[in-house]
C-alpha positions in Angstrom: 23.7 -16.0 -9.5 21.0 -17.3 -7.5 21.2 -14.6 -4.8 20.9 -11.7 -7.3 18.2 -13.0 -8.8 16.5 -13.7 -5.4 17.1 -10.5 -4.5 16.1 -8.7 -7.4 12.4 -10.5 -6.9 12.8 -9.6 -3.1 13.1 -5.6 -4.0 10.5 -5.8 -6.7 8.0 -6.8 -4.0 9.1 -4.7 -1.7 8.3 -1.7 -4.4 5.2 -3.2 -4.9 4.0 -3.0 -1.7 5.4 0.4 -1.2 3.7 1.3 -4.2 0.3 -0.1 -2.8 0.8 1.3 0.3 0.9 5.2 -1.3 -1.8 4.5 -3.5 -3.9 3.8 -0.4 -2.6 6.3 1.5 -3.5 8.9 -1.4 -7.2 7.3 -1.8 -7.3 7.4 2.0 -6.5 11.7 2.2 -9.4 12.0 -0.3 -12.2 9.9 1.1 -11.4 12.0 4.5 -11.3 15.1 2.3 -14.6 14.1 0.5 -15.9 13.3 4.7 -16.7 9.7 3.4 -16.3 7.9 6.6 -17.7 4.0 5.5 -14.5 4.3 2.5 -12.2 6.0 5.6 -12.7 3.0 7.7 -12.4 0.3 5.2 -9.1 2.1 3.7 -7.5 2.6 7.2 -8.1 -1.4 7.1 -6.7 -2.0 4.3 -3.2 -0.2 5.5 -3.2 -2.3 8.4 -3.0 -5.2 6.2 -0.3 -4.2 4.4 1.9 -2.4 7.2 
């Protein structure tokens, strides 16, 4: 019991992170799109923290 349930909550942050990660990664395509270089830069940060 305790194992599913442990991992259950270990795949639910594992989508959530996955999740975060593409958000970024999208957000990160449009400020390079858009040329804004101070939101590129503090974006590609942000991916290194959660990769």
């Amino acid at each position: 019991m305790m194992t599913n349930r442990l991992e259950a909550v270990k795949k639910a942050r594992e989508a959530h992170r996955e999740s975060i990660r593409r958000s970024l990664q999208h957000r990160l395509e449009v400020a390079r799109a858009r040329g804004d270089e101070n939101l590129v830069r503090q974006l590609e940060e942000e991916m290194k923290y959660f990769s």
